[in-house]
N, C-alpha and C positions, 0 to 999 in steps of 0.2 A: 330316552329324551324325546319327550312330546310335544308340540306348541300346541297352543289351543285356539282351535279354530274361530269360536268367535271372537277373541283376544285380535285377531290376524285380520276378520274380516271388518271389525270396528277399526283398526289403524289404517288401514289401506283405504276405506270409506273415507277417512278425516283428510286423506294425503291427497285424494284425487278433488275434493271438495277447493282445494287452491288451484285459481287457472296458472300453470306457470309454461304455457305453449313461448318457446324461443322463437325469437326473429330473426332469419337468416340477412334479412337486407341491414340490418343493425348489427353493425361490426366496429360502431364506435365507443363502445360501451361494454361493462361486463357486469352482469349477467345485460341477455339483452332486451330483458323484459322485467320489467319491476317483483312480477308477482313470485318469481324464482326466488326473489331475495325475501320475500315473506316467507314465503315456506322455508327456507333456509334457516331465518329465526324461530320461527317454532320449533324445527328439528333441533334446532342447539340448545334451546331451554328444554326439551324434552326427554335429549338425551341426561342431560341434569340431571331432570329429575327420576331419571330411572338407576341412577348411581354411577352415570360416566366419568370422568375426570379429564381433566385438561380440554376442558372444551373451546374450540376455539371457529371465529366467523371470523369471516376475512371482510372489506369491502366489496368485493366480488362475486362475494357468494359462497366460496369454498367452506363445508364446515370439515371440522376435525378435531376427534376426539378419542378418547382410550380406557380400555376398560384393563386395569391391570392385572398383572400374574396375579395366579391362585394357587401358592402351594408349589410352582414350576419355576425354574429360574434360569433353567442350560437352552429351554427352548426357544428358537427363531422366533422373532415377532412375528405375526401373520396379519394381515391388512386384510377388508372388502370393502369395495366402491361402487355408489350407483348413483345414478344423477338424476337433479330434482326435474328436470324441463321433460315436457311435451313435445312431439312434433307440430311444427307447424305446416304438415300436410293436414288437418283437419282442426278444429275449434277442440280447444277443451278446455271450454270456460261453460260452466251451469250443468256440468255431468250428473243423468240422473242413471247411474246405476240398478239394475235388476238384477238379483239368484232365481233361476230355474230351478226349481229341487225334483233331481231326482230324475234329469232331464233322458226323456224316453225317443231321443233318436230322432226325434220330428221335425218340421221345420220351425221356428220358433217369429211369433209377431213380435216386433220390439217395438212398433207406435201403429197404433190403430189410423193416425192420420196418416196418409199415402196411398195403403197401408206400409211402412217398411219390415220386412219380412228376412227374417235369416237364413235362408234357405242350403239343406245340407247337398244339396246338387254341385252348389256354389263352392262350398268348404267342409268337405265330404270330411277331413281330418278330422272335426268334432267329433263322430263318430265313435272314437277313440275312448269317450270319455261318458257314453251313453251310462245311464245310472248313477251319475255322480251330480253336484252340486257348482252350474255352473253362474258366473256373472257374466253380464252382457250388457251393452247398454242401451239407452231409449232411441237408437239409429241416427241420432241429428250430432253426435259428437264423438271421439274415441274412447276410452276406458281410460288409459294413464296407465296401464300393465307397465309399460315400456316408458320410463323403469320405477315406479311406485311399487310394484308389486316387489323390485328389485330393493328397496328401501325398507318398506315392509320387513322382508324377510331381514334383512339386516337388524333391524330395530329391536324386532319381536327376539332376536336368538339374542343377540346383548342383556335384553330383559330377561331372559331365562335364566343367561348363566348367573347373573345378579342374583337374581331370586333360591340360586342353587349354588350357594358357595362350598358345598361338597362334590362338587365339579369341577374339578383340577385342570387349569390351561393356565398357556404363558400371556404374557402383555398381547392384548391384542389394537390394532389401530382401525379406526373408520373415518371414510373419507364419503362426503358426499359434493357431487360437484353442477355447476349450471354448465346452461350450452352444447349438451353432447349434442343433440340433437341437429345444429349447427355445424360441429366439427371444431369445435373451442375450446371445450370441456378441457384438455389435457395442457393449455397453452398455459396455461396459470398451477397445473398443479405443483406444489412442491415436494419433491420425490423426496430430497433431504429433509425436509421438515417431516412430514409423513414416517420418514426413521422407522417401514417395515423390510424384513428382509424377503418378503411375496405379496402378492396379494392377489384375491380373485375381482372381478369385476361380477357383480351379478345383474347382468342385463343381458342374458340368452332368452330363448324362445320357449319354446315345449318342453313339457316333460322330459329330463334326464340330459339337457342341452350339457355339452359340452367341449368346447372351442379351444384351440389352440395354435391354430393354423389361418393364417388369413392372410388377402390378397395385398401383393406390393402396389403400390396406386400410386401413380401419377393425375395430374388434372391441369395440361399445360392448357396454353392460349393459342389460336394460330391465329395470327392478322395475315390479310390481305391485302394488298393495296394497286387500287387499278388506274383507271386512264378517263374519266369524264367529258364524253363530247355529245354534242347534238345528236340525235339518232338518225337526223335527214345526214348529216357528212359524218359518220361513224367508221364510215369502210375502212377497213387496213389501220384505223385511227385507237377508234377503242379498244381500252382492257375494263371487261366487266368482273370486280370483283366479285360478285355472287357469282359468276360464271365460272371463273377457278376454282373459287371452296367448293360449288359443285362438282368439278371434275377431281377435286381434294378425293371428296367423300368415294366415287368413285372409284377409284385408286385403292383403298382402305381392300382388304381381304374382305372377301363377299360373307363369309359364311361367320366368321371372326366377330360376331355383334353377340351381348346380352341375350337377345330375343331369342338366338343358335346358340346357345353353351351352357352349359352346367359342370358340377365337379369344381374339376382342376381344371377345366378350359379358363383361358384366357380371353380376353375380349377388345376393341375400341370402339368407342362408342362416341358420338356427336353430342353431346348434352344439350349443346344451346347455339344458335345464330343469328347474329343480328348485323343490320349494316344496308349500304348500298352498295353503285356502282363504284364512287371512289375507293372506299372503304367497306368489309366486315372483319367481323371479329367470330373465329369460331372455337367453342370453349369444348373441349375434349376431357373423356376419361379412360385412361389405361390402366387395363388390371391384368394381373398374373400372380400363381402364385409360384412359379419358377421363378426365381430372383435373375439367369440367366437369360430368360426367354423376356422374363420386363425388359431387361436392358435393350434387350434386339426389337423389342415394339418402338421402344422411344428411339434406336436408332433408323428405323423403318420411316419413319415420319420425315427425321432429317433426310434420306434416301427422296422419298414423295418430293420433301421440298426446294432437294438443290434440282430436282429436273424440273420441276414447275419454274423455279427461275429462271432456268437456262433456257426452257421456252419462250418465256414472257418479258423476260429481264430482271436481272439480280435485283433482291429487293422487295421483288413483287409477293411474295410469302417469308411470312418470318414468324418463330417458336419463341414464344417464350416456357421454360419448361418451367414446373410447378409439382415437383416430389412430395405427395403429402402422407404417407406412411409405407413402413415394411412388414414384411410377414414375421409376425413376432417368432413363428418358430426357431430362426436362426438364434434366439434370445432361450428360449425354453430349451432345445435341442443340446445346446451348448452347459450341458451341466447341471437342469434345471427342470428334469423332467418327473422327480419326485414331485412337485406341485401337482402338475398333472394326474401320478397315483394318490396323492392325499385327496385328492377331489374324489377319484372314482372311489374309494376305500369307502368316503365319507358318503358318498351315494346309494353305495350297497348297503350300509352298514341301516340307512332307513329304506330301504326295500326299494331304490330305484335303479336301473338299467341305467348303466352311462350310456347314450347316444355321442359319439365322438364324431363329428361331422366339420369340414373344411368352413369357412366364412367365405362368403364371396359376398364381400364386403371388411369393414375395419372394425376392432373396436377401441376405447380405450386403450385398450389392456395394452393393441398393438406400441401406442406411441410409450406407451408409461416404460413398454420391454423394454424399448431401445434406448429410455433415459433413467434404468439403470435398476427398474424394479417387474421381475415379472410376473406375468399379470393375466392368466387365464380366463377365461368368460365363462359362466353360470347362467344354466336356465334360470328363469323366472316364475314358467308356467300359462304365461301367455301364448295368446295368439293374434293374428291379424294385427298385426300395428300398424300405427300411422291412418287406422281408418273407423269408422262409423261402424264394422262388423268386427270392429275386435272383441275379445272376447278373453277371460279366466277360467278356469279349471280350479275350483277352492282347495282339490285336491292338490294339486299342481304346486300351489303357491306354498302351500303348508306345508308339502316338502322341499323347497326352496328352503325355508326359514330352516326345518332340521338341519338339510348339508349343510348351512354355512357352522352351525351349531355341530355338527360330525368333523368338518375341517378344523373348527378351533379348536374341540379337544384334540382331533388325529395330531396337531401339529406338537400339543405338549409334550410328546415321543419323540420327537426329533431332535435332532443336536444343533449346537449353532459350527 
């Protein structure tokens, strides 16, 4: 089973061709940008027309659709999902896309105006991929790898198996969704409607990416709140709110930040501060992927804040917590870790090395685990996201598109 590369590189051209970059200050709405919901309909009439069935858009933007058994009927449904938004860490609206062929290790110009300059000092990892066929973009916007290339491959393997109905697999379901980008994406899916019994998400990174572990996250609030007076009669008077949440931060484990840890370390980190003297608000994230050691960060903070009161005065700090995903392994671990070898199976089976590596970060997959469908994450074959230097591997992508095509047939072997 082969996709064809320019087949792969003309769909992913047309996908990124829609600016559909999410807006995180826009939470009153879904999708929270218009252009998501364009490209939305074009994926659902396209699925159409490539032989899908039950196609279906939502107002939201969710599409979903099903390409059914062939020949198989004992086997588990199997699901892939990737979402149509951008980040809105960068533009990606007017993407002009470039292939290097053949790309010989150098540093590469992506706009002669600047010049901007891709330099392998910078992102020594291209390296990786010397000799091969890369895309890039013209330096003033991102790519859309993340996750176009993740749709792509979806798209392009459902075409195949169509086109190959001597290719025996069970019902399979597709789900594309707005707002990941955001932290949305999963708020509207419908797991029951969706009616698979796994599914992979493909929106990893590099070659051979694949996930199944990832950080418990918290992202509580702490308020302040202090004491406003003159600064000529302040003595003994004032409480400076920025004065505590600075002495907050202080308090935090020194070494215990993002910037200090990798792996499985765990971290707290300050995201954001705003406020005065009466008042700040400071907006925290807590990650771990010990379910045990989360618990004792978020109790650690409660610890920091009943002594800051008992200094200052009850009151003067107060949590609000804000649990926003688990480490899906306790979902995968628990019964469920055949998905995980149907993936590598389906990886080797087109010549690629599983890379099985922790997230330090979420994805999907994690919240979709814990509401009752699990949900592993797939490379894409990108790199650099969220930036002006991201960058494709066309090899990369086109074996994307095989594994999910290796995982639909692997799955027809299995039992429900």
């Amino acid at each position: 089973m082969e996709l064809e590369m320019d087949v792969l590189v003309k769909r992913f051209k047309d996908y990124i061709s829609f600016d559909t970059q999410s807006d995180e200050e826009n939470d009153k709405v879904c999708p929270s940008t218009p252009g998501q919901l364009v490209l939305a309909k074009h994926l659902a009439e396209e699925l159409k027309e490539i032989g899908l069935e039950e196609v279906e858009l939502d107002n939201h933007g969710y599409v979903m659709a099903t390409l059914p058994a062939n020949g198989v009927t004992e086997a588990p449904v199997v699901g892939f999902i990737a979402h149509v938004d951008t980040s809105p860490d960068a533009s990606g609206a007017d993407i002009k896309p470039q292939i290097v062929k053949d790309y010989d290790g150098k540093d590469v110009v992506l706009n002669e105006n600047g010049p901007i300059v891709f330099s392998t000092k910078d992102f020594p990892e291209v390296l990786k991929y010397k000799g091969q066929d890369i895309m890039f973009t013209d330096g003033t916007t991102l790519l859309g790898a993340d996750d176009k290339a993740g749709v792509t491959a979806i798209v392009s393997a459902m075409e195949y198996l169509v086109k190959h109905p001597e290719i025996k697999h069970g019902k399979i379901r597709i789900g594309f969704t707005p707002d990941e980008e955001v932290g949305r994406s999963a708020d509207r899916f419908d797991v029951k409607k969706f009616a698979a019994d796994f599914a992979y998400t493909i929106d990893g990174g590099e070659l051979g990416g694949l996930e199944y572990e990832n950080f418990n996250a918290a992202n509580p609030t702490i308020t302040f709140h202090g004491r406003s007076m003159h600064t000529g009669s302040a003595k003994g008077k004032m409480i400076n709110a920025l004065s505590v949440a600075a002495e907050w931060q202080q308090m935090l484990p020194a070494g215990e930040k993002p910037e200090y840890t990798e792996g499985y370390e765990g971290f707290y980190q300050v995201h954001k501060l705003e406020g005065g003297v009466e008042k700040c608000t400071m907006h925290m994230l807590i990650r771990d992927h010990d379910r045990q050691k989360f618990e004792a960060r978020k109790a650690m903070l409660q610890t920091i804040a009943d002594f800051l009161n008992a200094k200052y005065g009850e009151g003067t700090v107060e949590i609000t917590p804000h649990d926003v995903y688990y480490n899906m392994l306790e979902k995968i671990a628990d019964g469920n870790m055949y998905v995980v070898e149907l993936a590598k199976q389906a990886m080797e089976g087109c010549g690629v090395t599983p890379d099985v590596q922790p997230i330090r970060g979420g994805t999907d997959g994690a919240r979709l685990s814990f509401m009752g469908l699990p949900c592993p994450n797939i490379f894409t074959g990108g790199a650099n996201f969220h930036g002006r230097f991201e960058y494709l591997p066309l090899e990369s992508l086109k074996k994307a598109g095989e594994t999910v095509l290796g995982i639909a047939v692997g799955a027809a072997a299995l039992k429900k």
